[in-house]
C-alpha positions in Angstrom: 0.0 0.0 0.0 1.8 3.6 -0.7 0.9 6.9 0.6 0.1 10.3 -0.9 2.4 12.3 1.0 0.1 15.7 1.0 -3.4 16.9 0.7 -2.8 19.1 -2.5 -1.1 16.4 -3.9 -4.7 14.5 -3.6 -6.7 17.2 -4.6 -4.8 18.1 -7.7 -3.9 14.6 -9.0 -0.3 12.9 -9.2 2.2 10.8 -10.3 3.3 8.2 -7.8 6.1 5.8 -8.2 5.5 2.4 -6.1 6.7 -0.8 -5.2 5.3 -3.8 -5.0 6.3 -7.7 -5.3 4.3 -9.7 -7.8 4.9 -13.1 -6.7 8.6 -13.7 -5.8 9.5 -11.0 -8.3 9.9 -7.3 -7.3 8.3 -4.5 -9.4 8.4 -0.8 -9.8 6.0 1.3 -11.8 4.0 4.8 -11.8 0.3 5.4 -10.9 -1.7 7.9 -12.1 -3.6 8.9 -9.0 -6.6 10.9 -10.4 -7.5 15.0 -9.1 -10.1 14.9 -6.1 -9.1 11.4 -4.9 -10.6 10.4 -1.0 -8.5 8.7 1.4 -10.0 4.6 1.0 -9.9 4.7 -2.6 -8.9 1.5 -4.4 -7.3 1.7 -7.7 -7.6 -1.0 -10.3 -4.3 -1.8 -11.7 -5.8 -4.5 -15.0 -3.3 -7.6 -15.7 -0.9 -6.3 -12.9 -1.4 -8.8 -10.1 -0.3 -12.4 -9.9 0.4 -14.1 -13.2 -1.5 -17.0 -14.2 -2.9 -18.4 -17.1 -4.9 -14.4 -17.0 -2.9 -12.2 -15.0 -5.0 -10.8 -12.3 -5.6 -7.3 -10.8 -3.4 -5.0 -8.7 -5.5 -3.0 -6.2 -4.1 0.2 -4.7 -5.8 1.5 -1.4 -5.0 4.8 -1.3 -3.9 6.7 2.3 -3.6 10.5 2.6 -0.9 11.8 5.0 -1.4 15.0 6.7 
């Protein structure tokens, strides 16, 4: 799960760059977190989860940090 380190960040949209391990393999990309975004927001990530014979989803809860 990664944070949005400030409010304005939230409320004006952003590029975040996140980690995350998909399966035994470690991954790095960016998320396009979206203007006006809530705290408890899940962000769908399509064919980015664990790989099988369809990949599955990556979820994103998002967290704001005051």
């Amino acid at each position: 799960m990664k944070s949005i380190s400030l409010r304005e960040e939230a409320v004006s949209g952003v590029d975040k760059k996140i980690k995350y391990k998909r399966g035994r393999e470690k991954k790095k990309l960016i998320v396009s977190v979206p203007p006006g975004v809530t705290r408890g927001t899940r962000i769908r990530l399509r064919g980015m989860g664990l790989e099988g014979k369809t990949p599955g989803d990556l979820f994103i809860n998002v967290r704001i940090k005051s």
